[in-house]
N, C-alpha and C positions, 0 to 999 in steps of 0.2 A: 906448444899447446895453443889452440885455438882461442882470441879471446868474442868470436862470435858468438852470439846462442842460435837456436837452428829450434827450435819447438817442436819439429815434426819429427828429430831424433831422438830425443827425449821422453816424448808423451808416454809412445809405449811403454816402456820399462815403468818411469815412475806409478803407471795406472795397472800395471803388472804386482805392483808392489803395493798399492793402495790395496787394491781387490785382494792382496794372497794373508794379507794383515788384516780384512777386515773395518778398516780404520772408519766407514762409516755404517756401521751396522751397529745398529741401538739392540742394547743389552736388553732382552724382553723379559729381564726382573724388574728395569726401570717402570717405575709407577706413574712420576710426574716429568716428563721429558720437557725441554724446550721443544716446543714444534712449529714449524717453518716450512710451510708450504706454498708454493708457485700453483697459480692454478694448472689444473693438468690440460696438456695439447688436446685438439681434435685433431682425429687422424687423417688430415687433410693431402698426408704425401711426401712432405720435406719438412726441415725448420725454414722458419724464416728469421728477420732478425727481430721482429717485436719477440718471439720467443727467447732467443739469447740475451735479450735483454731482460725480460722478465726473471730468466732462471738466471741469469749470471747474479740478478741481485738477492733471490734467495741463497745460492750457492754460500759469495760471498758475506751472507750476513751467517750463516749456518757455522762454518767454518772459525767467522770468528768466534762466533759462542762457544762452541766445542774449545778454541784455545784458552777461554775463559773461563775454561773447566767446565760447562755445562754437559750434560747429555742432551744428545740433539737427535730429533726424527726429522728425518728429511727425507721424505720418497717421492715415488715416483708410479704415474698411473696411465691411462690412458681412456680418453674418453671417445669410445669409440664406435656408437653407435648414432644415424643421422642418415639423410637424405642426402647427403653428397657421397656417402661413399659407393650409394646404390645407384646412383646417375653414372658415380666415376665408372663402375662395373659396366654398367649397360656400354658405354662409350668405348670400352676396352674388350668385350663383349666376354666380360671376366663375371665373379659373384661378389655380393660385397664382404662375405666374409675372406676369401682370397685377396681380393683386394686390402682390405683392412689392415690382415694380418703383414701384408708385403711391406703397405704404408707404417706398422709400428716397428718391422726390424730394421727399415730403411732408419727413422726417428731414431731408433735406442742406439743406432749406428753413431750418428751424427752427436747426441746428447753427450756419448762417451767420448768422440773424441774430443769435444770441447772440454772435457775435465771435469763436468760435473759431479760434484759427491752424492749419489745418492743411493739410499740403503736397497738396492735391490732387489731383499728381498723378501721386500712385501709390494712388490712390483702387481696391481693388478689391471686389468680389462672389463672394461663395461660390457661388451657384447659375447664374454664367455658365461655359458649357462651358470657357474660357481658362482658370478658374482649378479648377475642379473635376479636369480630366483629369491634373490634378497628384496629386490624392486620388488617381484611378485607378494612375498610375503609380507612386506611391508606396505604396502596396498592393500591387504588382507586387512592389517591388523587397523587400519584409518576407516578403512571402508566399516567396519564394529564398531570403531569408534562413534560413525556418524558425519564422519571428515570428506568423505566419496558422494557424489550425487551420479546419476545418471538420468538425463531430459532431457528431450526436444530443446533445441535452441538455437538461435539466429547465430549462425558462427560466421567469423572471417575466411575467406576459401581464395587460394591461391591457384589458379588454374592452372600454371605452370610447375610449381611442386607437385601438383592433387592432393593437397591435405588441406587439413583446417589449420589456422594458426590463430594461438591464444594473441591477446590485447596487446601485450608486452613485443609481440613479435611482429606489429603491425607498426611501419614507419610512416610520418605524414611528411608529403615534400610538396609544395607548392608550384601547382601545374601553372600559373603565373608569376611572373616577380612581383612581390608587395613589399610592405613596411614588415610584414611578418617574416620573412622567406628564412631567414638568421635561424627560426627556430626549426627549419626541415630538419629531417634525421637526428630528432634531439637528442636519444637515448644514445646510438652509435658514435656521437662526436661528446658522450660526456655533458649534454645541455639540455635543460628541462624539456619534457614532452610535454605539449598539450594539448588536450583533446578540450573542442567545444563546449562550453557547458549551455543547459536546457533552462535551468530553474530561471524565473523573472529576476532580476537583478544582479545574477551573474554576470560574470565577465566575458560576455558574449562575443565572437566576434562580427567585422562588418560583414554583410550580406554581402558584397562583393568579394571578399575574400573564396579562391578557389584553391582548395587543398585533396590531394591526392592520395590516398592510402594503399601502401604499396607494401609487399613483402621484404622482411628486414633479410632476405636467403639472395633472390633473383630479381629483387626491383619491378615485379611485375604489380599490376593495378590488381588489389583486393578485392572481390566479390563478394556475395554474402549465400550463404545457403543456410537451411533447416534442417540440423542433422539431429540424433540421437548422440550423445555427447559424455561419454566421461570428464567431471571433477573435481579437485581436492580444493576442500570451503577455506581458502586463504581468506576469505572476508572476515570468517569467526576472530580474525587475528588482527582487523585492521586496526584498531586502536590500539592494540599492545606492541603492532610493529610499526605505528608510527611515534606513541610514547617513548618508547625505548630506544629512540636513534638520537634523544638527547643523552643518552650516556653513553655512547658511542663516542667518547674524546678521541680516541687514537684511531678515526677515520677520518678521512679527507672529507672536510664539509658540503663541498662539493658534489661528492657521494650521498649524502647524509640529505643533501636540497632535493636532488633528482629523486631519491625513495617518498622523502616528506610530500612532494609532487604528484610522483605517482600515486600511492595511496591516497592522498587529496584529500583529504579532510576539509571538510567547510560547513562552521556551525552557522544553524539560522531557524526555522521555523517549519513546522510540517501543520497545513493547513487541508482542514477538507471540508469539500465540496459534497452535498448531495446531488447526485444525478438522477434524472429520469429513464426509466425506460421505454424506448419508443414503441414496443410491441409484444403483446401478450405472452406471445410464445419465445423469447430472448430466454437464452440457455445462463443459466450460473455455473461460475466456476466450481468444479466439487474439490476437494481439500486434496484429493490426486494432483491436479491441474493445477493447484494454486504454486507459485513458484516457493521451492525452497528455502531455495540459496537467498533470496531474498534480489535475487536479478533481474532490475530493472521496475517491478513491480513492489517495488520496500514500500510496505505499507500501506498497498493500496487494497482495497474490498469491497469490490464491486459487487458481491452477491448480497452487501444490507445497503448498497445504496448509494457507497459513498467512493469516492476516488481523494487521494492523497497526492498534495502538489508539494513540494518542499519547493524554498524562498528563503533567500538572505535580506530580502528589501520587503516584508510583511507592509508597511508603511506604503507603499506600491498600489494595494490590494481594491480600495474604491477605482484604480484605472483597470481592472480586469475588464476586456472586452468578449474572451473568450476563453474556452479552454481547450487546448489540445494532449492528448496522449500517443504516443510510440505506437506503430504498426505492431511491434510486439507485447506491449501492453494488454493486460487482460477482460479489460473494458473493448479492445480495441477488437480482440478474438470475438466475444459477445456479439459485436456491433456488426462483423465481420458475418456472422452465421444469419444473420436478420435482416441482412440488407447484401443483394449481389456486389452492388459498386463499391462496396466498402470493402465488399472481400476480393475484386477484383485490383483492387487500389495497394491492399494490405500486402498481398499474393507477390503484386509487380515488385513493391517498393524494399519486400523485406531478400528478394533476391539483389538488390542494386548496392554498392557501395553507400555512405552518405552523400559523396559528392555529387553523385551523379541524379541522390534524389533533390538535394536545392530545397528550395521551399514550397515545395511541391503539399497537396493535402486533400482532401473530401472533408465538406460538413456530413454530418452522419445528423438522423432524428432524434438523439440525446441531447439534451437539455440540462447543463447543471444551473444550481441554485448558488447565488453567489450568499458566503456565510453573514454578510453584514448588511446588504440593501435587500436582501431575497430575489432581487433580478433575476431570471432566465438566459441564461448565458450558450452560446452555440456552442457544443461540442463539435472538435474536430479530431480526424485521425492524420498527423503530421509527420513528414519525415525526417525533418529538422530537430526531432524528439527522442532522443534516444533513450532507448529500454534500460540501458543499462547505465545510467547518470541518472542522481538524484533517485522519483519514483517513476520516471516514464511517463510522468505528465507533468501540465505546464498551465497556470494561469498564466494569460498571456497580455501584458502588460503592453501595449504598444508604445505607447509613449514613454516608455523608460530604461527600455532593454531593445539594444539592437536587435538583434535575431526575431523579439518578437515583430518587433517594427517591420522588417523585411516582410515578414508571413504578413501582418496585415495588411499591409500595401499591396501583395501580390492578390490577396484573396476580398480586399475590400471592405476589409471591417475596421470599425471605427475607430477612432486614434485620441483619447482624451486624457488631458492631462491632468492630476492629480500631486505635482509637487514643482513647484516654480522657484528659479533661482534667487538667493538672498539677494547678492546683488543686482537690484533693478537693471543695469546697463550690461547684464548678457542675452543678445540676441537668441531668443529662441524660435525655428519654426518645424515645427514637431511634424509637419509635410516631409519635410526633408528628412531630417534628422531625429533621434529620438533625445530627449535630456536624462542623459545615466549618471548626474551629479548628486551633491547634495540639496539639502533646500527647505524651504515653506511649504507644509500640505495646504491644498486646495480643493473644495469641490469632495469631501473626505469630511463629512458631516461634523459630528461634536468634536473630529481632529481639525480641522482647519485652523491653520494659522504657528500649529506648533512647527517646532523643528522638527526634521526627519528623526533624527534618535531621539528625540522625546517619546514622537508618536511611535514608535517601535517598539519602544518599553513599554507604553499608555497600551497598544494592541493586542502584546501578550502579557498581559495583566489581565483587561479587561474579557478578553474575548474567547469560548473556550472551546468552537472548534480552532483557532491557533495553538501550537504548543510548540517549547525551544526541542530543538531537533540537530543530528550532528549526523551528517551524509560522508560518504566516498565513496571517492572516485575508485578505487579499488574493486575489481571484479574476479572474480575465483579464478581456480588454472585450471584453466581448459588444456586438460592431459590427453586427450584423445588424437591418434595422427592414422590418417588411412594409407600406413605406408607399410613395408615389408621391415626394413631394417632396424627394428627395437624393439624391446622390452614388451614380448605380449601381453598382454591384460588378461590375469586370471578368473576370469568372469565365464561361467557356461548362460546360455538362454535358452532356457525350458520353457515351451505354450504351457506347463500345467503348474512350475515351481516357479516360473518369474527368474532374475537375477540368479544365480546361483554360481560364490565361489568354489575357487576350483580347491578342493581339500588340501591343505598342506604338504601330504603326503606323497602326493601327487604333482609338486614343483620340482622343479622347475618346468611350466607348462613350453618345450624348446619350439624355435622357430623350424619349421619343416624345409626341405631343399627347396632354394630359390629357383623361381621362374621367373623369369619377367613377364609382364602383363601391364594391360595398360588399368589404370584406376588403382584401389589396392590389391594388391598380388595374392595376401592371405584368404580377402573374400573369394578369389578365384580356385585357391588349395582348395581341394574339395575334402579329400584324406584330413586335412589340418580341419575344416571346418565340422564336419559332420562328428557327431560325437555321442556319450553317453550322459545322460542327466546324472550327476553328483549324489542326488538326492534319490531322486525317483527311479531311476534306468533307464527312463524311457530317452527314447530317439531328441537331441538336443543340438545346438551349434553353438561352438565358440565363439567368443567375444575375435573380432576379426582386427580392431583396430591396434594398435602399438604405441607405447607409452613415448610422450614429447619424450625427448633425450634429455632434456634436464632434470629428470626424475633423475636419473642416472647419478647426474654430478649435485642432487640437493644433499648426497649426505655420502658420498667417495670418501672423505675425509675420516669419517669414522669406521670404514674398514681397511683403512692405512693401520691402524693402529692395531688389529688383528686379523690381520689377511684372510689366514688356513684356516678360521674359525667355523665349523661345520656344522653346530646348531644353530646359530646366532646368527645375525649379519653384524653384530659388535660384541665386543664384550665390554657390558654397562659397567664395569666397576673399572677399567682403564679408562673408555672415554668419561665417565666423571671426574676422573684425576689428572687425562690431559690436555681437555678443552676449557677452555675453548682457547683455538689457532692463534701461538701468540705471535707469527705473525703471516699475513696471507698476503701473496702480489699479485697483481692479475691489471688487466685494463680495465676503465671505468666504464666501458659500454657495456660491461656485466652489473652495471648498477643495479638494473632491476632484472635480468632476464635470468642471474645465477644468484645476485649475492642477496636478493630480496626470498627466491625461494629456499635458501638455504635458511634464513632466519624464520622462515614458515617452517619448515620439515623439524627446526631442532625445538620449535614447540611445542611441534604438534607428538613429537616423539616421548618430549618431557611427558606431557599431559596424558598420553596411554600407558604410565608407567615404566618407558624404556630408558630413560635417561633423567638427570638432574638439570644439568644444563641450560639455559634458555638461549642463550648469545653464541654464534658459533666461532666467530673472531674477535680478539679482542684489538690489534692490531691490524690497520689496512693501509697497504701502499697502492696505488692507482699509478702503473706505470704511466710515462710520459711515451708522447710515437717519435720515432725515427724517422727522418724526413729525406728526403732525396729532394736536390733543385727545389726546395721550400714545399712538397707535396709529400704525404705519405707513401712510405715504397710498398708497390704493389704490382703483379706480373700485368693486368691489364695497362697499365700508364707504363712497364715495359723499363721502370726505374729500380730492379732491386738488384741487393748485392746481396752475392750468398752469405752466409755465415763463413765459411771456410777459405774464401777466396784471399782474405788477408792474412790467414792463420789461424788457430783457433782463441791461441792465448795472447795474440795483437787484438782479436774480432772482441775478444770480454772484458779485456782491458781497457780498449779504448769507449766500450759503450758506459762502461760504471764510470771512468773517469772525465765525461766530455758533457757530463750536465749532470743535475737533483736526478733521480728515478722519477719524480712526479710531474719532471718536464720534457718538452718536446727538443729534440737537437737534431741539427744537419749534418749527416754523414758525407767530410769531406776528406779524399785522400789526404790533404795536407793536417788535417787533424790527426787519422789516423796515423801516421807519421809519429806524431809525437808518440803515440803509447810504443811504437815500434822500439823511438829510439829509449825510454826512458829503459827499457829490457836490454836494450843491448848496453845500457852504460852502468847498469847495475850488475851485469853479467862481465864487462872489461873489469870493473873494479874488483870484481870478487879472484876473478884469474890474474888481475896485477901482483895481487898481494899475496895471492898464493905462490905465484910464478917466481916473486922477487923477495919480498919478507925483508926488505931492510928497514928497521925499526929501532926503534930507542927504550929501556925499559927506568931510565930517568925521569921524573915527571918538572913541567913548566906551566907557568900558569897557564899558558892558553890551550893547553890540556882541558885543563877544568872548564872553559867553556865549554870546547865540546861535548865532553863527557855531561855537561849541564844540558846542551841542546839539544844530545841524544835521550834523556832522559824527558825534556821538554817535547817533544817529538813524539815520544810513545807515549805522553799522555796528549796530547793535540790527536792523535790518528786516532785513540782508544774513543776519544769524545766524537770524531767524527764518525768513525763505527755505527757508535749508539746512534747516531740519529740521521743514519742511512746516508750521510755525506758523501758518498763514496769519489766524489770528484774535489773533494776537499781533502779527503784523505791520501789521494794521490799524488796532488798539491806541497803536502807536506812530506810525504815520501823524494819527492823530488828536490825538494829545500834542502834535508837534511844529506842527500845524495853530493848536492852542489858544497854543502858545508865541508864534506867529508873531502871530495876529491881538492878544494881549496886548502885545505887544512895539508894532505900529503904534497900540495905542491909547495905550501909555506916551507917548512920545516918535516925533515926525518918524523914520522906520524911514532905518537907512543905506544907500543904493539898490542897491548892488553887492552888501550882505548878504542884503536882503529881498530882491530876485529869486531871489540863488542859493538862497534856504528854498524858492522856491516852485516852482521849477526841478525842488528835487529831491524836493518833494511828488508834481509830477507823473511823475518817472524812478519814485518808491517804489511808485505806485500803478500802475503800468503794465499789471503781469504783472496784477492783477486786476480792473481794472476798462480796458481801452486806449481803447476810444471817447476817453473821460474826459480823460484821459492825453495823447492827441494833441490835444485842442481845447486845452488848459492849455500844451501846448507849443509847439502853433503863436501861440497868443496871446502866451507870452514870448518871440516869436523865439530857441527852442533850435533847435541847428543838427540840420537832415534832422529825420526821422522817429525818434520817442520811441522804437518798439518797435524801429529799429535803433539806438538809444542805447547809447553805451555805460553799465556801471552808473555811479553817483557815484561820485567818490572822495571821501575826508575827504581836507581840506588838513592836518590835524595827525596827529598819533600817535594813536590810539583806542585805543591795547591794553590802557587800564584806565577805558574808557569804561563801566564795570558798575558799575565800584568807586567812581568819581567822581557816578555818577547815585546812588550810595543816601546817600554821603556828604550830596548838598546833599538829597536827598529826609529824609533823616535829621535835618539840619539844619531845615528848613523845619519841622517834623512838631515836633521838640523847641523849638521860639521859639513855635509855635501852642498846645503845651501850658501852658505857663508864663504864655501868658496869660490863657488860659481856666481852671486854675487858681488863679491870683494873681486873678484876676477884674479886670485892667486891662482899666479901658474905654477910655483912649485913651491908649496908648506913647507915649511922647517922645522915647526916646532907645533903640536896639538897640546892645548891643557883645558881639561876638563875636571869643572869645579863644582862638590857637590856642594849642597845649603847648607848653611850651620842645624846646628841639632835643634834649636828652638823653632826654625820653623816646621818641619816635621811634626812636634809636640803641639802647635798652636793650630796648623791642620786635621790634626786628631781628634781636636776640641770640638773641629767645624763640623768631622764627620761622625762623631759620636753625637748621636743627634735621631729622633721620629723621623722617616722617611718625609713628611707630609711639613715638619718643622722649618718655616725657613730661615736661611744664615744670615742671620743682622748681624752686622759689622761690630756696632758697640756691642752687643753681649758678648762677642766674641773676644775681646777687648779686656773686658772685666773678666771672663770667664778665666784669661790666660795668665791678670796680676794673681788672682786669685789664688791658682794652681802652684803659684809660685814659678813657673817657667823667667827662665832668668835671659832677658831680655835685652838688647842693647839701650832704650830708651821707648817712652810711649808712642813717640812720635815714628819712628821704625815700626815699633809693631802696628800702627795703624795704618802707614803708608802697604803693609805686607796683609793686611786683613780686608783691606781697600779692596787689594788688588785682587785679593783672593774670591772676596763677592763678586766682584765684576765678573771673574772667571768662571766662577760658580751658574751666576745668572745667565751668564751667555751659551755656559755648553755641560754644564753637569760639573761636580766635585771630580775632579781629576782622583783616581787610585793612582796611589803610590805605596812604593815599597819602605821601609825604614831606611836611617843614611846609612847605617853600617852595610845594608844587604846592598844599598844602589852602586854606592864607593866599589864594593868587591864584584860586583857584575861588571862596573867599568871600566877594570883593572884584568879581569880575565877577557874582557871585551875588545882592548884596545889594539894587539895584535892586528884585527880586522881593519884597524886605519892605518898601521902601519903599513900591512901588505898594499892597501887599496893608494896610500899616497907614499910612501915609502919617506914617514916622518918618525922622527920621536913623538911619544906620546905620553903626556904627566898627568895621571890623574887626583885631584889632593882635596879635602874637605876646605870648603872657607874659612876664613877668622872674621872676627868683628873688625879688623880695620882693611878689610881685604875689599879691595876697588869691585873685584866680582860678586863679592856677598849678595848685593844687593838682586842682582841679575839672578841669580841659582836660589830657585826653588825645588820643593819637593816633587820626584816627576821630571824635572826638568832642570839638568846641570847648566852652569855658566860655561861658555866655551869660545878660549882664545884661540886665536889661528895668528902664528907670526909667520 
C-alpha cells in the first residue's frame, strides 16, 4: 500500500460522496442558520487565485461550524451581469448571454474541483429573468417609496465603456507625481478616496496639484455629459450609514475609515448670501427644476434671492472677496439664460472633466451682498466648484483657502487677509501662499483681536443669516448605464402620462436578442423600445437604459435564503431570522462600491416594510492579495498561477496556511512546498499505523503528555478557528503531527493514544484541506463522514492549556540554554526542581489584587504573615517578594500553574529531555534547606545539569 497521497485520485469519489449524502445542504426548516458568505464571482471567465483564497476562507470557516454542530448556509451565486461580458462577446463575435453562461460552467467546474462545500442548491444568476425581475420589482417598490429620482444631470461618461459611471466608480490617479500621488486609486487599493473639497476653509488642495479622473473598468480619462439619469437617494441615508459604522466592531476599521470618508460628513455653517439680479427678464427656478436630491444645490434658492454657501471656517467670512457657484448650480443655469458667455462658458465646462477645467471661470452681472459689511461682492460661475460638494457655491476666501487663492490670482481679485498668525515670527505672504492656520482675526470689525474659535462661536450666536450645518460628501447612485447587458429599468415614457412603471404583472420587462451597436444597443431595439402606454395605451417607449450591476449584488444574499420563491424576491420572515451575514469575505476595494450599497438597499428595504433588519453583516473579513515577485498576480503583468496548477487541495491549503486572511503573502514554490509536504506526512503516518499497528495497550507516563498535548491541541486549533487564524491553526497541526511521529519513534506508541492523535489530526485538518481529511478518516475507521464529524473534544480540562504550553516550552528552552552555555557535551544527569508550596501561596497574594492595584513589596509581606503561610523566615519571604516586584514591574505577573499541577507536567514532560539528550531525568519539589529552593520559583523550576 501506497504511503503517497495523490488528491486528484481521491477528490472524485469523496465529492461523489459529499454530493449523494447531501452533507452541505441546509435543512429549509432551519430558521436561524449560521450564514457565511464569500462574495459571489463575476463571471469574468476562469478563477483566479484571489478567488480561492476568498472562498477557501469561507469554506474552511463553514465546515468548521457545521463540526461544531451548527447549521450552516453556505452558497453559491453568480454575479453575472456587466460590460465585460458584452465586450468579451463582441471580441469572440459570440452574445453575452452565451458567453456568460460558458464563463459560469467553466467557474462551477473549477469551484468543485477545488472541494468547495456549497449548498447548490440554491445556486442563483443575476442575469436569468427569475432572478433579475426581482431588481425590477424592487425598483418599483423604492421608486413609491420616494427612493428613485429621475433628472437631468452632469454625469461621469466613459467614452470607452459608453456609459455613465456613478461617483464611487470614478478613480483619481495623478497625471504628475506630487506629495499626493500615494492617494491615486484609493478606493481599489483599500486607501481613502478624496475628492477636492469647495467650501472656504476646507481642506483644499494646492492649485498645482494635477489629478485625473479615470474609469475604475478601462482606465480611460472621464468626461462629463448631461444626461437624463436614473437614482436611488442614498443621501436620505447618509447619516444613518455613517452613524452606524460605529457599531460595526466585527469590521476591519480600515473598511469602516474608507465609508466614514466616502460619505464625508463635515460639520460647519450654512451661510447666505443675498444676490442681485442682473436683468429684468432672469428666468426662476420652478419647483420642477429645483433639485431634489438635494445635488449640488443643498439649500440654495435663488428664486427669493438668496444662494447658500456652507463653511467650516465662518470666522473667514469678513475675507470674502467673491462668490463663485458650480456650472451646474442653479443660479448658475439663471445666469446662463441672460447672458450668452455665461452660457457659453457653462455649456464648455460642464462637458470637461474637473481637471481639465482648472481654474478656469466668467464674472457673470450678479452681485451678492456680503451678510455682515453689506459689500457688493462679484459673482462668478467657476469650475473649480463643484455641484455636487457642499451647496455648489463658494464665498471665496483668498487669503485662507488654497483653491480659492488659486481662482483669485488667476482671475485677479483681491486677496485680504482677515486672520493672522499667533505667533508673530511666521512669515506670511498671502502673494504667494494663502494662511490656512489658526489665529487672530483682523480687519473683522467688533471680531478683531479674538481667537479664531472664539470668533466662530461669537458668529454663530450673533449672526442669523449664519446657521451650524452638517454637509456630505455622499451623492446618490446613479443607477443608470446605457449599455445592453443588465437589468432593464421597468420604466415606460408616455408624452401624455410622464414616467410610468411597468405594472407588476407584466415583469419581468426581458432583455430582447442582442445586437451589437455602437452607443446603447436597447436605444437602437426598435421592437424592444416602441411600446404600449401602461396607463393610457397610447403609443410610448421604454426606458432604454440598464440597471448599474450592483443593483444586482445590493441584496443577492437575501435570495440565497429562498431561491425558488416565486411571489417574493425574499421570504421576510427567514431573512429576519437569518441576517444579518454572520460572516462575509470579499476584498476591501468593495468598500464603497458593494458593501456601502448593501447597507443602503437593507434600509431602504426595512423602511418599505420588507424587512426588519438594518445591518446586513455583522462580521467582515477584507481578504489580503496574493502577490507574485512582490506585485499583485494579474494576466497583464503576465505573473499568475492558476489555481489547479499546484493541486487543488496543495492550492487551499497553502493560501489559508501562509498568512492572516486580512494580509497580503508571496506566492513562493518553496512555500508552497510546505503545504504539499505537511499532506503527504500526515497521509505516511495514518498508512504507517494502519499498515504496521504495533502498539502497546499498557500505559506510561509519557503517555499522558501526549494524550495532554493532544487534547492541548484541539483546543489551540478550536481558538484559532474562531478567529480566522487559519495559518496559526496549521502551525499547530503540524506541532502535534511532529509530537506524534517523535513520540512512535520514542517508544512502541500506546494504541488507543496514537490513533486518537491521528484521529484528531485528521478532524483538525478538515475544514482546510477535506479530500485529506476523509482518506485519514476512513483509513482510521472514524465513525461516518469527517466533514459530518463532530469537533474533538479534550478528555481533560484545557482551560489553562496556554499557560501549561509555555511553562514546558519555557522549560525545555531554559535546560537547552544551560547547556549550550555551560558547554556540556554530554549531560548525565537532569534534575528539575519545583518551588516550595509557599511560594506559589505568597504569589496568589500578589495576584489577587484590582487589575489597576499596584504590587508593593511590604504589603505583600504583611499580607503573607497574616495569612499565615508558613514561611522559612522574614528575611526569605522578602528577598522572594523583592524579587517578585522587580519581576512584576519589568514584564507583567508571570501565570503560573499550582506546584502540584507544574511537578506532574514535569514529570510526564521529562521523557522529551531524555530523548533529546539521552540523560536521566529527576524531577522533585524543594525543601527549605534545599541549595535550589531559592532559585525555583513559581513558572519557573530550578534546574541542575550534571
Amino acid at each position: 500500500m501506497t504511503s503517497h497521497y495523490d488528491h486528484a485520485q481521491v477528490q472524485e469519489f469523496w465529492q461523489y460522496v459529499w454530493e449523494r449524502d447531501e452533507v452541505y445542504e441546509l435543512d429549509p426548516d432551519v430558521d436561524d442558520p449560521t450564514y457565511v458568505l464569500g462574495m459571489f464571482p463575476y463571471t469574468s471567465g476562469t478563477l483566479h487565485m484571489g478567488h480561492v483564497r476568498n472562498y477557501a476562507i469561507t469554506d474552511a470557516h463553514a465546515r468548521y461550524r457545521r463540526m461544531c454542530g451548527d447549521d450552516v448556509l453556505h452558497p453559491m451565486g453568480w454575479d453575472a451581469f456587466g460590460l465585460p461580458a458584452e465586450n468579451a462577446a463582441y471580441e469572440r463575435a459570440s452574445d453575452p448571454e452565451s458567453w456568460t453562461q460558458a464563463c459560469i460552467r467553466r467557474m462551477r467546474e473549477e469551484l468543485e474541483t477545488m472541494g468547495f462545500g456549497y449548498d447548490w442548491s440554491r445556486e442563483i444568476t443575476t442575469c436569468e429573468p427569475d432572478y433579475y425581475q426581482w431588481n425590477q420589482w424592487l425598483f418599483k417598490r423604492l421608486y413609491e417609496a420616494g427612493l428613485v429620482e429621475y433628472e437631468a444631470a452632469s454625469v461621469n461618461w466613459c467614452p470607452d465603456c459608453e456609459t455613465v459611471l456613478a461617483e464611487a466608480q470614478v478613480e483619481e490617479r495623478e497625471a504628475e507625481r506630487s506629495e499626493a500621488a500615494t492617494r491615486a486609486n484609493g478606493e481599489a487599493e483599500g486607501r481613502e478616496v478624496e475628492r477636492s473639497e469647495t467650501s472656504d476653509g476646507a481642506s483644499g488642495e494646492a492649485a498645482s496639484r494635477e489629478v485625473e479622473r479615470v474609469c475604475w473598468r478601462c482606465e480611460t480619462p472621464v468626461g462629463r455629459r448631461e444626461l437624463d439619469q436614473w437614482f436611488f437617494a442614498i443621501t436620505d441615508y447618509a447619516e444613518e450609514l455613517h452613524d452606524a459604522l460605529e457599531g460595526l466592531e466585527e469590521w476591519p476599521e480600515g473598511v469602516r475609515e474608507i465609508q466614514r470618508n466616502w460619505i464625508g460628513r463635515q460639520e460647519g455653517v450654512r451661510i447666505a448670501f443675498e444676490v442681485s439680479e442682473p436683468h429684468d427678464g432672469l428666468a426662476e427656478p420652478s419647483g420642477d427644476e429645483a433639485d431634489p436630491r438635494g445635488n449640488g444645490t443643498q439649500g440654495s434658492d435663488a428664486a427669493d434671492g438668496t444662494v447658500d454657501v456652507f463653511s467650516t471656517r465662518p470666522e473667514t467670512i469678513y475675507g470674502a472677496t467673491y462668490l463663485a457657484v458650480s456650472p451646474g448650480q442653479d443660479l448658475a443655469r439663471e445666469l446662463a439664460d441672460a447672458d450668452e458667455a455665461v452660457r457659453e462658458y457653462v455649456e464648455t465646462v460642464r462637458e470637461r472633466p474637473p481637471e481639465a477645467v482648472g481654474f478656469s471661470g466668467i464674472a457673470t452681472d450678479a452681485t451678492a451682498v456680503h451678510p455682515l459689511t453689506g459689500e457688493e461682492l462679484p459673482v462668478y460661475v467657476a469650475g473649480y466648484v463643484l455641484e455636487d460638494v457642499g451647496t455648489g457655491a463658494v464665498m471665496g476666501v483668498p487669503a485662507h483657502n488654497e483653491r480659492d487663492h488659486a481662482f483669485a490670482s488667476e482671475h485677479g481679485l483681491p486677496i485680504e487677509s482677515v486672520i493672522t498668525p499667533k505667533d508673530a515670527t511666521v512669515d506670511v505672504d498671502l502673494e504667494d501662499e494663502p494662511y490656512t492656520g489658526e489665529g487672530i482675526l483682523e480687519a473683522s470689525g467688533e471680531y478683531d483681536g479674538l481667537e479664531s474659535e472664539t470668533a466662530r462661536e461669537r458668529l454663530l450666536a450673533d449672526v442669523a443669516a449664519i446657521e451650524e450645518d452638517v454637509t456630505y460628501r455622499l451623492r446618490d447612485w446613479l443607477i443608470s448605464r446605457q449599455r445592453y447587458w443588465g437589468t432593464p429599468i421597468p420604466v415606460v415614457h408616455c408624452d401624455d402620462c410622464g414616467h410610468v412603471p411597468v405594472p407588476d404583472e407584466e415583469l419581468p420587462v426581458e432583455l430582447p436578442e442582442f445586437v451589437h451597436t455602437t452607443g446603447n444597443p436597447l436605444a437602437e431595439h426598435e421592437s424592444f423600445r416602441h411600446t404600449e402606454c401602461p396607463d393610457c395605451g397610447g403609443p410610448a417607449e421604454r426606458e432604454t437604459d440598464t440597471m448599474d450591476t450592483f443593483v444586482d449584488s445590493s441584496w443577492y444574499f437575501l435570495r440565497f435564503l429562498s431561491p425558488d420563491l416565486e411571489d417574493a424576491p425574499f421570504d421576510a420572515e427567514l431573512a429576519n431570522d437569518a441576517l444579518p451575514i454572520d460572516v462575509y469575505v470579499g476584498g476591501d476595494e468593495h468598500a464603497v462600491l458593494h458593501l456601502l450599497y448593501i447597507r443602503f438597499m437593507m434600509r431602504a428595504l426595512a423602511d418599505i416594510g420588507l424587512l426588519e433588519v438594518r445591518e446586513p453583516v455583522e462580521r467582515l473579513i477584507s481578504q489580503g492579495t496574493v502577490l507574485y515577485d512582490g506585485e499583485k498576480m494579474s494576466t497583464s503583468k503576465g505573473n499568475v498561477v492558476a489555481p489547479l496548477e499546484y493541486g487543488a487541495e496543495t492550492t487551499r491549503l497553502f493560501v489559508l496556511s501562509a498568512a492572516h486572511p486580512e494580509q497580503d503573502f508571496e506566492w513562493t514554490a518553496n512555500n508552497v512546498r510546505g503545504a504539499y509536504d505537511l499532506q503527504q506526512t500526515l497521509y505516511g503516518m495514518a498508512t504507517e499505523f494502519v499498515d504496521e499497528g504495533q502498539t502497546r495497550v499498557e500505559s506510561e507516563i509519557h503517555d499522558e503528555f501526549v494524550a495532554r498535548e493532544i487534547d492541548r491541541t484541539i483546543a489551540a486549533v478550536a481558538d484559532e478557528y474562531e478567529r480566522f487564524r487559519f495559518h496559526r491553526a496549521a502551525t499547530e497541526i503540524q506541532e502535534l503531527a511532529r509530537l506524534l511521529r517523535r513520540y512512535r519513534a520514542y517508544d512502541r506508541p500506546h494504541g488507543e493514544i496514537y490513533r486518537r492523535g491521528l484521529l484528531t489530526l485528521a478532524a483538525l485538518i478538515a475544514p482546510m484541506a477535506p479530500h485529506l481529511a476523509e482518506e485519514l478518516w476512513n483509513k482510521l475507521r472514524g465513525d461516518g463522514l469527517v466533514v459530518e464529524a463532530d469537533w474533538p473534544e479534550p478528555e481533560a480540562d484545557v482551560a489553562d492549556y496556554a499557560t501549561e504550553r509555555r511553562f514546558v516550552e519555557t522549560t525545555l528552552e531554559d535546560v537547552r540554554d544551560i547547556v549550550d552555555v555551560a558547554a556540556i557535551d554530554e549531560p548525565a544527569r537532569i534534575e528539575l526542581v519545583v518551588a516550595p508550596e509557599w511560594k506559589y501561596r505568597v504569589a496568589e497574594l500578589a495576584a489577587d489584587r484590582a487589575d489597576d492595584e499596584p504590587i508593593e513589596g511590604d504589603a505583600i509581606v504583611e499580607r503573607a504573615q497574616t495569612a499565615g503561610i508558613d514561611v522559612p523566615d522574614r528575611e526569605t519571604l522578602g528577598t522572594f517578594v523583592g524579587d517578585l516586584v522587580e519581576r512584576t514591574t519589568r514584564s507583567g505577573l508571570d501565570q503560573f500553574l499550582p506546584a502540584g499541577d507544574e511537578r506532574a507536567i514535569l514529570e510526564r514532560t521529562s521523557w522529551l529531555l531524555t530523548d533529546e539528550f539521552d540523560v536521566d531525568v529527576v524531577v522533585r519539589r524543594a525543601t527549605d534547606d534545599d541549595d535550589l529552593a531559592a532559585k525555583a520559583r513559581p513558572g519557573k523550576p530550578a534546574i541542575r545539569i550534571d
